[in-house]
N, CA and C atoms as an extended XYZ file, in Angstrom:
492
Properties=species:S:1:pos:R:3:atomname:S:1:resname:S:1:resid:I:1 pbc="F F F"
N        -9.320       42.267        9.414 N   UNK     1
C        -8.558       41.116        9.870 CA  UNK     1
C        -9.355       39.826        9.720 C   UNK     1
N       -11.045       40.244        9.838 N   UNK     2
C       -11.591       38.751        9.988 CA  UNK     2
C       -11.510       37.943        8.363 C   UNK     2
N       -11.208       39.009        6.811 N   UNK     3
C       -10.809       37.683        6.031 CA  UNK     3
C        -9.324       37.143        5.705 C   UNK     3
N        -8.425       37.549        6.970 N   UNK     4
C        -7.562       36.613        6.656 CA  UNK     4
C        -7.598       35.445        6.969 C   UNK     4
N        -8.802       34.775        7.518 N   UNK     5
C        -9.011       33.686        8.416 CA  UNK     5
C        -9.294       32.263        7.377 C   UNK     5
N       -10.353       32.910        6.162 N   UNK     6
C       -10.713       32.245        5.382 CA  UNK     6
C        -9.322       31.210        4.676 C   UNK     6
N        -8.591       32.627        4.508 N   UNK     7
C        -6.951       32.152        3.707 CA  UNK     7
C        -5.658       31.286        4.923 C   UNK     7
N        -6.296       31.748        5.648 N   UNK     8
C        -5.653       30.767        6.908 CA  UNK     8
C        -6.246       28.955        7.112 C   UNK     8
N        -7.254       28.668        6.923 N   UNK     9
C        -7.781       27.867        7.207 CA  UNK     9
C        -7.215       27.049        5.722 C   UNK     9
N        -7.370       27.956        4.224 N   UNK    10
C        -6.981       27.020        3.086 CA  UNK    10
C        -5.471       26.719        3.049 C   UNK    10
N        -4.830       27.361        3.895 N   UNK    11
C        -3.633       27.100        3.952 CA  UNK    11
C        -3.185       26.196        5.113 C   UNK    11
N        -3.991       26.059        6.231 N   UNK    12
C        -3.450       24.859        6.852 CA  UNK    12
C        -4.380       23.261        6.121 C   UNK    12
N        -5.401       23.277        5.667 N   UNK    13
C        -5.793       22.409        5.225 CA  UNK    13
C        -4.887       22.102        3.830 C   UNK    13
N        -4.085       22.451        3.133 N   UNK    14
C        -3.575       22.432        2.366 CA  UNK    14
C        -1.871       21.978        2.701 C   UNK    14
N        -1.455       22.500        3.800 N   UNK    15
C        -0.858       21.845        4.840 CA  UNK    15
C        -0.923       20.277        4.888 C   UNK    15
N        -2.013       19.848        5.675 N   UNK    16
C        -2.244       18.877        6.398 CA  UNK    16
C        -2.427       17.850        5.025 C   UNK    16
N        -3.004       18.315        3.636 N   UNK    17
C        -2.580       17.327        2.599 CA  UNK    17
C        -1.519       17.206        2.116 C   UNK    17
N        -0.488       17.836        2.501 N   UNK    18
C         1.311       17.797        1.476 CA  UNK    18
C         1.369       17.045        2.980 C   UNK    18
N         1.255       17.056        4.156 N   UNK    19
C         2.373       16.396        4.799 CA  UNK    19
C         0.975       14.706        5.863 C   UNK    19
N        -0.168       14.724        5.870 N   UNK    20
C        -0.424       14.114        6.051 CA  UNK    20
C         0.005       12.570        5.707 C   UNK    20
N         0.425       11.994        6.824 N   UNK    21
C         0.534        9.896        6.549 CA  UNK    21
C        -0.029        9.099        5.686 C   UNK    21
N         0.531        8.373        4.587 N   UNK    22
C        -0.018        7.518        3.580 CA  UNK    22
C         0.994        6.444        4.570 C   UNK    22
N        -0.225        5.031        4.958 N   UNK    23
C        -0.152        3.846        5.290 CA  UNK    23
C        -0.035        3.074        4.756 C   UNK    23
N         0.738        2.342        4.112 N   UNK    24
C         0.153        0.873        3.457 CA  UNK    24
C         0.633       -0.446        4.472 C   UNK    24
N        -0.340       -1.084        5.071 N   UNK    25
C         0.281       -1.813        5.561 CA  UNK    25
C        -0.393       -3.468        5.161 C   UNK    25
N         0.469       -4.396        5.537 N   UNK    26
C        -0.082       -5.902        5.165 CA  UNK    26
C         0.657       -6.520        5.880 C   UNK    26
N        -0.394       -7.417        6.775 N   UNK    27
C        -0.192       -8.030        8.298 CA  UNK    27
C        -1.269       -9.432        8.000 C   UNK    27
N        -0.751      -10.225        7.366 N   UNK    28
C        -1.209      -11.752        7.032 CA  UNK    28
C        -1.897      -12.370        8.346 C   UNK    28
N        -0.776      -12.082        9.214 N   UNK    29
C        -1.344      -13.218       10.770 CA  UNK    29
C        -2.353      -12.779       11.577 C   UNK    29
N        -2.512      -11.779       11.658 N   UNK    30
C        -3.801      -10.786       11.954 CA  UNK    30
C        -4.812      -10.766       10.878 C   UNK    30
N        -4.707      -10.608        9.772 N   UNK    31
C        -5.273      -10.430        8.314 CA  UNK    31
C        -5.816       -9.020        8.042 C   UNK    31
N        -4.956       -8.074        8.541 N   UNK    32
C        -4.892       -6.634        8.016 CA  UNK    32
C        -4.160       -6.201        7.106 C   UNK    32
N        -5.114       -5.531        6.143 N   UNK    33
C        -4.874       -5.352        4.862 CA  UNK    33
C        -5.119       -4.015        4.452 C   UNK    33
N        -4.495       -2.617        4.282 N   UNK    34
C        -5.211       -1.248        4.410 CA  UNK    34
C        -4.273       -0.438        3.973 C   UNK    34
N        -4.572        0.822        3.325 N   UNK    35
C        -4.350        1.680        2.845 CA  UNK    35
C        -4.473        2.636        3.660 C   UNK    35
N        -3.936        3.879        3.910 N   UNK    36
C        -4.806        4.556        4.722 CA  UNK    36
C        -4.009        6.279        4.756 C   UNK    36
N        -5.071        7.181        4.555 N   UNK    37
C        -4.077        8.568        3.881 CA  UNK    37
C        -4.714        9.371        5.023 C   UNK    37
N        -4.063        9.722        6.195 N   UNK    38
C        -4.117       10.465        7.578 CA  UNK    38
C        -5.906        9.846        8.130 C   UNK    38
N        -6.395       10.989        8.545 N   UNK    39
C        -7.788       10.627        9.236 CA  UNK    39
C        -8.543       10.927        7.952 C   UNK    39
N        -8.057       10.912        6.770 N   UNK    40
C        -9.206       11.326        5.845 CA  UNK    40
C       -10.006       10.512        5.250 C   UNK    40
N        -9.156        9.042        5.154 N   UNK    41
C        -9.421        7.859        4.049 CA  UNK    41
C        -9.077        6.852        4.311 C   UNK    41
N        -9.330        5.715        4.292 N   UNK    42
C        -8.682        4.133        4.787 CA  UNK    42
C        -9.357        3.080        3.847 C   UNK    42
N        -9.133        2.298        2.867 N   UNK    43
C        -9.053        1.769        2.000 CA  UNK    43
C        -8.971        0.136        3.066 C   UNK    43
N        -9.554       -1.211        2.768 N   UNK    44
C        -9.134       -2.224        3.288 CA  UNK    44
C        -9.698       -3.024        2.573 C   UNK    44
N        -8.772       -4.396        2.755 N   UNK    45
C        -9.455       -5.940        2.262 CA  UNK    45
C        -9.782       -6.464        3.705 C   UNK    45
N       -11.163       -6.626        3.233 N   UNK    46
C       -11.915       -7.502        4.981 CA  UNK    46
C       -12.106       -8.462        4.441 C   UNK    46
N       -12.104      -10.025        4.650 N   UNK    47
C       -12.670      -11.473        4.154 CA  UNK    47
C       -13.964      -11.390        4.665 C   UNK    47
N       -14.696      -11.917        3.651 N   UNK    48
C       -16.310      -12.024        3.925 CA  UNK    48
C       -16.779      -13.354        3.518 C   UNK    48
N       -17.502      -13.967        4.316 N   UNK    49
C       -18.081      -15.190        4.675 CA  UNK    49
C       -18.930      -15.923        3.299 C   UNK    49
N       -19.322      -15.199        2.411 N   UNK    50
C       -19.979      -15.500        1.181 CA  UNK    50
C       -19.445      -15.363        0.408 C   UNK    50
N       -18.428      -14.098        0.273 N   UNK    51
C       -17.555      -13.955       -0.872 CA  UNK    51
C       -16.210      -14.233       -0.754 C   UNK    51
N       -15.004      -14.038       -1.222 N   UNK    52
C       -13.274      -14.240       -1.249 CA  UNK    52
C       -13.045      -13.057       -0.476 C   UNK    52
N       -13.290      -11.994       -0.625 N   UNK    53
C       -13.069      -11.077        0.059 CA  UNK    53
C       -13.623       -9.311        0.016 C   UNK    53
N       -13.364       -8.600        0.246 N   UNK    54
C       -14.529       -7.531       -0.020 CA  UNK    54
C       -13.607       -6.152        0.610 C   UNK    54
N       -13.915       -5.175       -0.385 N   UNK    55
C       -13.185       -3.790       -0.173 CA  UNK    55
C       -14.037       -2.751        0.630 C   UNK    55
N       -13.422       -2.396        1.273 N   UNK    56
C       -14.017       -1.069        2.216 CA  UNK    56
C       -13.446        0.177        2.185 C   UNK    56
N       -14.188        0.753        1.591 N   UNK    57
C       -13.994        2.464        1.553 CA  UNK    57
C       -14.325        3.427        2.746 C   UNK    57
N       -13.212        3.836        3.475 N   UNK    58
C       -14.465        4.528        4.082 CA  UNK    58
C       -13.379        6.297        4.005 C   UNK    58
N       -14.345        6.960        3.638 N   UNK    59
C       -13.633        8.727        3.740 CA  UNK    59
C       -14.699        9.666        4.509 C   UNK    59
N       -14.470        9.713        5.407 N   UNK    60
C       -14.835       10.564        6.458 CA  UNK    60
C       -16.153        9.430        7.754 C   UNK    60
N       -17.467       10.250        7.147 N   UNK    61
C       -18.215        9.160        7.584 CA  UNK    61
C       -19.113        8.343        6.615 C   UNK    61
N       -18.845        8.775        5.715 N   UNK    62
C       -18.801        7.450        4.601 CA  UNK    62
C       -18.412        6.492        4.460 C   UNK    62
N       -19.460        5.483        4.323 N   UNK    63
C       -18.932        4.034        4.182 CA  UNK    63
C       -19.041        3.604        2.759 C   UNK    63
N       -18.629        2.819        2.185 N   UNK    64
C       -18.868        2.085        0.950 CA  UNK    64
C       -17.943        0.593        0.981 C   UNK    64
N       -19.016       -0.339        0.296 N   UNK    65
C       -18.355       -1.672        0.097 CA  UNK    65
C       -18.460       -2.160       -1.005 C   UNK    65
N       -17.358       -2.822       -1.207 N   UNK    66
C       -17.537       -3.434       -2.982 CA  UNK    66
C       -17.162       -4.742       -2.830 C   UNK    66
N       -17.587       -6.124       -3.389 N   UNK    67
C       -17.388       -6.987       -3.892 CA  UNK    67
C       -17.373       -7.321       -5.084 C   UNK    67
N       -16.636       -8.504       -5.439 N   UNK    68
C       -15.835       -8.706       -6.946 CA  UNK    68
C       -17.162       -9.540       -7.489 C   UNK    68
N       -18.142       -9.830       -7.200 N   UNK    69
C       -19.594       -9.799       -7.678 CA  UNK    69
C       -20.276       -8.758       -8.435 C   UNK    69
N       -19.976       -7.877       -7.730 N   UNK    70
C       -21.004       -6.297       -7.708 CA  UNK    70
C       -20.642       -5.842       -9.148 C   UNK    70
N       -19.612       -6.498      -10.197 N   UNK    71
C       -19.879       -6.259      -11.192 CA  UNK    71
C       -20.400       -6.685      -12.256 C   UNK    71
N       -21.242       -6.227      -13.060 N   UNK    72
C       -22.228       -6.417      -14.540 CA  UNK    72
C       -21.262       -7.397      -15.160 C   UNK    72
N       -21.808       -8.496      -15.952 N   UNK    73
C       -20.797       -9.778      -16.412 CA  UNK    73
C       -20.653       -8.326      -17.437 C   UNK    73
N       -21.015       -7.830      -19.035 N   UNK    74
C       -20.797       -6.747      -20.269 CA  UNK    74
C       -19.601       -6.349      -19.683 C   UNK    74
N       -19.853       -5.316      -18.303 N   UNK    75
C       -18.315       -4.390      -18.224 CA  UNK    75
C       -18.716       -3.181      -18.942 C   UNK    75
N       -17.444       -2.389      -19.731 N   UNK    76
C       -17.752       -1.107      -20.417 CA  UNK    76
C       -18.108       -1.573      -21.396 C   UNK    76
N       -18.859       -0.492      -22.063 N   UNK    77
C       -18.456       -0.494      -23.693 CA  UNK    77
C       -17.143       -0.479      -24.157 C   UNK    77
N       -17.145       -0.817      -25.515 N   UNK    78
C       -15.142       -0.240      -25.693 CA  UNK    78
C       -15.903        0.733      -26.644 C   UNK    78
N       -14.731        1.388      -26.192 N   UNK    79
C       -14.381        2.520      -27.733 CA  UNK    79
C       -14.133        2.268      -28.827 C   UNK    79
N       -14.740        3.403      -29.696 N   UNK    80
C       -13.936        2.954      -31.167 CA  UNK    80
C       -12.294        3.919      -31.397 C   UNK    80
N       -11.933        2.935      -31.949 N   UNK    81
C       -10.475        2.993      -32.255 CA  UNK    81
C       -10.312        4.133      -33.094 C   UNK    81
N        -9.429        5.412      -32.240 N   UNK    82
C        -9.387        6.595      -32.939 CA  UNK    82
C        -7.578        7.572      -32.470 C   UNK    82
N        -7.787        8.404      -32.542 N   UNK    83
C        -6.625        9.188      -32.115 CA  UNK    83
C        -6.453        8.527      -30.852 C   UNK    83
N        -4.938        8.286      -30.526 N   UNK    84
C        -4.766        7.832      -28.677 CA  UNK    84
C        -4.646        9.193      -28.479 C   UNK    84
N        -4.047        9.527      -27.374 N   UNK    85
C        -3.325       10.903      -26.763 CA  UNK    85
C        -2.201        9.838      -26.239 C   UNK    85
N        -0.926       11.000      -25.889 N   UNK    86
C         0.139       10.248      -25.563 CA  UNK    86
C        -0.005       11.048      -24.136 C   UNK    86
N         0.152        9.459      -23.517 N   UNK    87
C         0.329        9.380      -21.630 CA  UNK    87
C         1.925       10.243      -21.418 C   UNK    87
N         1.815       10.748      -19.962 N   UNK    88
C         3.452       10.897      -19.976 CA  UNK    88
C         3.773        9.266      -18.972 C   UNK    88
N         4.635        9.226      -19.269 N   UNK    89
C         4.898        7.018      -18.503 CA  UNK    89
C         6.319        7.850      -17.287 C   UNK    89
N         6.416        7.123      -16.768 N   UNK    90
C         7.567        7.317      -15.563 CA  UNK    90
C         8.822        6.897      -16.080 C   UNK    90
N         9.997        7.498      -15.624 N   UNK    91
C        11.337        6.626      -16.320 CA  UNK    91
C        11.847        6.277      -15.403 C   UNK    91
N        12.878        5.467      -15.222 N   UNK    92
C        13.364        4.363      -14.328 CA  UNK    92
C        14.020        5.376      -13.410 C   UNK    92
N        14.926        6.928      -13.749 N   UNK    93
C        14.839        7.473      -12.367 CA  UNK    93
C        13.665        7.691      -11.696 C   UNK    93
N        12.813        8.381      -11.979 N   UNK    94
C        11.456        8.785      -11.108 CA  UNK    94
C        11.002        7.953      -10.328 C   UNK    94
N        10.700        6.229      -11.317 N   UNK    95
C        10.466        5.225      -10.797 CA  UNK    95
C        11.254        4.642       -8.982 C   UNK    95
N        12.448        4.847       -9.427 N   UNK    96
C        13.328        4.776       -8.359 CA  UNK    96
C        13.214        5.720       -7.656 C   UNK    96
N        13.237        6.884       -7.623 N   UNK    97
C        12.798        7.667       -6.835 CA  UNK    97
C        11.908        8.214       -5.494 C   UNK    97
N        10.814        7.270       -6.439 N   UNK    98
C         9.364        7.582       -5.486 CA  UNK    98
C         9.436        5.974       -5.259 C   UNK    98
N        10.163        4.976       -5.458 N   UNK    99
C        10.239        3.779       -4.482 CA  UNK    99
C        10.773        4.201       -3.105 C   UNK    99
N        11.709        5.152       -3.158 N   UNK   100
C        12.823        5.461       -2.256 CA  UNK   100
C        12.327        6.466       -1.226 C   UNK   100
N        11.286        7.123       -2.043 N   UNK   101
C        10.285        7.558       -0.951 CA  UNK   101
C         9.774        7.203        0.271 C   UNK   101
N         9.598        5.755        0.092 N   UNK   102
C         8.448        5.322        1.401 CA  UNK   102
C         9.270        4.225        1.885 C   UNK   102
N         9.206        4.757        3.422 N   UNK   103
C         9.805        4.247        4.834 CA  UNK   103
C         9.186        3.007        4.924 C   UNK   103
N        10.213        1.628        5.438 N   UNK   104
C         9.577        0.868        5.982 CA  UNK   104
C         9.711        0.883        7.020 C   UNK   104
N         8.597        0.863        7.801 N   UNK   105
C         8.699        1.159        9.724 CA  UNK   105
C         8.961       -0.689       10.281 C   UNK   105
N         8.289       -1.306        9.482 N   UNK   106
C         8.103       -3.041        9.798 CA  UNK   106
C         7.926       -3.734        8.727 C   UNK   106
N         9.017       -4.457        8.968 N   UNK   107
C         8.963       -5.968        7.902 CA  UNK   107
C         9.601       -6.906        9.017 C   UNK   107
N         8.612       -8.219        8.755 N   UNK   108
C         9.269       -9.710        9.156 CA  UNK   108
C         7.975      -10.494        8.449 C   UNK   108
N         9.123      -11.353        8.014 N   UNK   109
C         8.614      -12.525        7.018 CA  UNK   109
C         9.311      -14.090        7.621 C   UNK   109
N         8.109      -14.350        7.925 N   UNK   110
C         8.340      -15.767        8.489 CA  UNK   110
C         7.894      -17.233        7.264 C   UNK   110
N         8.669      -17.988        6.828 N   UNK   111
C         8.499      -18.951        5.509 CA  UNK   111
C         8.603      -20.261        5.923 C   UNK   111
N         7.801      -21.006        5.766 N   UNK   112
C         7.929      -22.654        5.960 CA  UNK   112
C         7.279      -23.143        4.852 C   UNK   112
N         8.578      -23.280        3.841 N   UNK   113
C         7.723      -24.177        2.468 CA  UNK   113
C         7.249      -25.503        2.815 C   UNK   113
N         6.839      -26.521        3.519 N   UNK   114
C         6.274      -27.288        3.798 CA  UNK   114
C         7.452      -28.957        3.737 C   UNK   114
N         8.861      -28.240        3.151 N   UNK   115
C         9.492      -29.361        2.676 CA  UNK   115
C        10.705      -29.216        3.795 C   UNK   115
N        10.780      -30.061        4.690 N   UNK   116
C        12.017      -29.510        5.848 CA  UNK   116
C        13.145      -29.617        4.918 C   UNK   116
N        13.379      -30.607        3.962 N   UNK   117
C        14.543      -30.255        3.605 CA  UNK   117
C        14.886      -29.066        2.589 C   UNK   117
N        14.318      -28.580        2.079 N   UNK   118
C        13.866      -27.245        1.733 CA  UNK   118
C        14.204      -26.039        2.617 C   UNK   118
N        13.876      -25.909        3.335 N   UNK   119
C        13.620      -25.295        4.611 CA  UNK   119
C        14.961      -25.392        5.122 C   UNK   119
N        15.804      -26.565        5.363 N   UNK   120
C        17.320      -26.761        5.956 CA  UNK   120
C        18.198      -26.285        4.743 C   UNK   120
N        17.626      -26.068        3.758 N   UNK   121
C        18.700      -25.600        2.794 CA  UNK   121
C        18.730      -23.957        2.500 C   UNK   121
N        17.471      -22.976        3.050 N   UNK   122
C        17.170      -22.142        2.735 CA  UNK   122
C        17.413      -21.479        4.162 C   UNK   122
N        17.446      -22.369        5.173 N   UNK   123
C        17.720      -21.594        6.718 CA  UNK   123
C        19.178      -20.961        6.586 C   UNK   123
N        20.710      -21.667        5.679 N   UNK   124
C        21.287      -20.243        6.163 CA  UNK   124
C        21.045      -19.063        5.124 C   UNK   124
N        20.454      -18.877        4.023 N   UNK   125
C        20.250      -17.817        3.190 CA  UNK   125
C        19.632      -16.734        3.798 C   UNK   125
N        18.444      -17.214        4.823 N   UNK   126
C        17.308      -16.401        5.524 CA  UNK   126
C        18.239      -16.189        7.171 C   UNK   126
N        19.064      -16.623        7.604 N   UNK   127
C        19.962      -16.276        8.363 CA  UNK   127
C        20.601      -14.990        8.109 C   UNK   127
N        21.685      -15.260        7.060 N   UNK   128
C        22.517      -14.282        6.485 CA  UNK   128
C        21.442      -12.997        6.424 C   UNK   128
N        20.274      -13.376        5.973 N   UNK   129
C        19.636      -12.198        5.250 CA  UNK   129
C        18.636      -11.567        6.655 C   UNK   129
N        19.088      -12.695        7.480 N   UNK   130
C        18.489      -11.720        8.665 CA  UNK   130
C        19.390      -10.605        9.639 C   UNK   130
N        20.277      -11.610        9.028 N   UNK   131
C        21.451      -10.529        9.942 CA  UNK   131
C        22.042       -9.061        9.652 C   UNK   131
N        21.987       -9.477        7.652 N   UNK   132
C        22.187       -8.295        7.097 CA  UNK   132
C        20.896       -7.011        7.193 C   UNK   132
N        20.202       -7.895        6.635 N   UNK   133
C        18.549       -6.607        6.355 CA  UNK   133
C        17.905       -6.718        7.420 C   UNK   133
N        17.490       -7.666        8.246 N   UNK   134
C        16.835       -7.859        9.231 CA  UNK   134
C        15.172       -8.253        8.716 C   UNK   134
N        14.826       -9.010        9.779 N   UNK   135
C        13.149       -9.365        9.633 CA  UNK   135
C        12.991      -10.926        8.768 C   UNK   135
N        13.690      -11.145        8.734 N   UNK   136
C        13.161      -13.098        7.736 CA  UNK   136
C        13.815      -14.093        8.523 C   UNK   136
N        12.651      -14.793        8.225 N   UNK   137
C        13.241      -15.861        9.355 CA  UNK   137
C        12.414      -17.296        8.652 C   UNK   137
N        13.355      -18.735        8.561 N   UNK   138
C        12.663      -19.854        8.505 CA  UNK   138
C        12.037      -20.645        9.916 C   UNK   138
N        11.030      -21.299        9.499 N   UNK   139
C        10.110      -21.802       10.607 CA  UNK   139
C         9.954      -23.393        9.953 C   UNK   139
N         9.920      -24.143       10.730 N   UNK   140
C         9.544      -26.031       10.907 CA  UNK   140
C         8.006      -25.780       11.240 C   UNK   140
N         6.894      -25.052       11.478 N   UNK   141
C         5.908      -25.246       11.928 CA  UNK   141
C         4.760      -25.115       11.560 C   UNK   141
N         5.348      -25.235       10.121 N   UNK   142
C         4.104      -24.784        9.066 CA  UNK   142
C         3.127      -23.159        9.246 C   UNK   142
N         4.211      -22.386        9.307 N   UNK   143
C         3.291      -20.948        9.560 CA  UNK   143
C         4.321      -20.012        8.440 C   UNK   143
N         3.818      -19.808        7.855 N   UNK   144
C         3.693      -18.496        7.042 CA  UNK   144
C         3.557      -16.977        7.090 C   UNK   144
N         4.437      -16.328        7.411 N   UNK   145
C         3.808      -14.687        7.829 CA  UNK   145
C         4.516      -13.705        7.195 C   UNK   145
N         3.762      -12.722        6.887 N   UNK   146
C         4.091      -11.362        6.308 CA  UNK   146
C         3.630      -10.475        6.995 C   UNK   146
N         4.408       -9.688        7.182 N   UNK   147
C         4.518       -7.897        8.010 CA  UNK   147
C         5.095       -6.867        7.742 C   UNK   147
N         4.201       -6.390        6.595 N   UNK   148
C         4.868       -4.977        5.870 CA  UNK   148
C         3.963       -3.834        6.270 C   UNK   148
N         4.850       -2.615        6.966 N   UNK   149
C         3.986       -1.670        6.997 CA  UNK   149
C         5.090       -0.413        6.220 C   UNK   149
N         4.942        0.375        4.974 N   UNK   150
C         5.052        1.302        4.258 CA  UNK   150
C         4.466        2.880        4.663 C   UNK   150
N         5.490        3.905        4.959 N   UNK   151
C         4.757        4.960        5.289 CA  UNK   151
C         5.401        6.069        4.375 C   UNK   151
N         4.633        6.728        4.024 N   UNK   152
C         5.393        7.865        2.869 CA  UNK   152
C         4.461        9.450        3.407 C   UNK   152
N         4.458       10.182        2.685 N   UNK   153
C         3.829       11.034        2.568 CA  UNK   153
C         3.397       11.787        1.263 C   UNK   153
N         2.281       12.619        1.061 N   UNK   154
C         2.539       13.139       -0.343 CA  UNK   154
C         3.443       14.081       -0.659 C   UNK   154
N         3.948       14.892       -0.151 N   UNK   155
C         5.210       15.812       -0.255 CA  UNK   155
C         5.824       15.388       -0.833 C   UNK   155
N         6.821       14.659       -0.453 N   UNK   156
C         7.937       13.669       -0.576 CA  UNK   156
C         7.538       12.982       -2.107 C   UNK   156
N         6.456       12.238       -2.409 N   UNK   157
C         6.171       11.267       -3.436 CA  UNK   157
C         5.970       12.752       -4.470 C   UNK   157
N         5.248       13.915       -4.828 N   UNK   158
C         5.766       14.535       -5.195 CA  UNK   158
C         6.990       15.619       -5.661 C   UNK   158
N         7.819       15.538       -4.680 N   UNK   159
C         9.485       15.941       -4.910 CA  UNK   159
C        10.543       15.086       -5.581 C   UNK   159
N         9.496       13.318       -5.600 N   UNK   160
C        10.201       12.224       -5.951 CA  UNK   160
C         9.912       12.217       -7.145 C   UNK   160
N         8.850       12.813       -7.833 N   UNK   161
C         8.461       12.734       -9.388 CA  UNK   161
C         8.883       13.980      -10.042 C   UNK   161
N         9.200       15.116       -9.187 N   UNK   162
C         9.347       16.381       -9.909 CA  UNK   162
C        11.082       16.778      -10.195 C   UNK   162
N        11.457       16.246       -8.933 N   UNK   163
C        13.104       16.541       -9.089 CA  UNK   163
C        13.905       15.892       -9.987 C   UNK   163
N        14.655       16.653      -10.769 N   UNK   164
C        15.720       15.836      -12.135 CA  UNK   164
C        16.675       16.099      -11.009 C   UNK   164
């Protein structure tokens, strides 16, 4: 009995990757910016004081940081020009598909183009469109905001690429 345990354990960990939480969320007014695939992985844009901004990796207790510095001016080599291989590309069902995948839990978008009369001409469009879809709204106060949070899973984003 004790090696069915081994096959137990690859099967709930195998589990917990088909149905574990993929995050994407982007929260301007706060300035959270992140990726994030259950407790395994979290991906973010942090603003950093010397640079524009700076990526954070972190998967498990690993950390890693990258800035848009940290690369060599050269880059790669290129290749020489030979046989391609042919990619398989997505077609506009699949495409649609695995859009249709991922839940939005939160959206509100707050817009003040800076021009009130602008703004008085675009307040009933963002009305209508609040009433219908919900979450947009015009503002006089010069503030700007975005609040998207995206949740999918991998299951799903695979059933969305495999099913005709």
């Amino acid at each position: 009995m004790w090696y069915a345990l081994p096959f137990l354990l690859l099967a709930a960990l195998l589990a917990y990757l088909l149905w574990m939480p993929l995050e994407l969320r982007i929260d301007s007014s706060s300035r959270l910016f992140y990726l994030r695939a259950g407790v395994l992985a979290r991906a973010s844009l942090e603003p950093e004081p010397e640079q524009l901004l700076q990526l954070h990796l972190r998967a498990g207790f690993w950390h890693f940081y990258w800035r848009p510095t940290d690369f060599r001016e050269g880059g790669r080599p290129k290749k020489a020009p030979g046989k391609r291989k042919s990619k398989r590309n997505l077609t506009a069902p699949q495409l649609l598909r695995l859009i249709r995948s991922f839940r939005v839990r939160r959206f509100r978008w707050e817009l003040d183009s800076g021009n009130p009369v602008l703004n008085a001409r675009l307040y009933p469009v963002f009305c209508l469109l609040d009433h219908t879809l919900g979450g947009f709204g015009i503002n006089f106060q010069d503030r700007n905001q975005l609040e998207l949070r995206l949740v999918n899973r991998p299951v799903r984003i695979l059933l969305a690429l495999v099913k005709r």
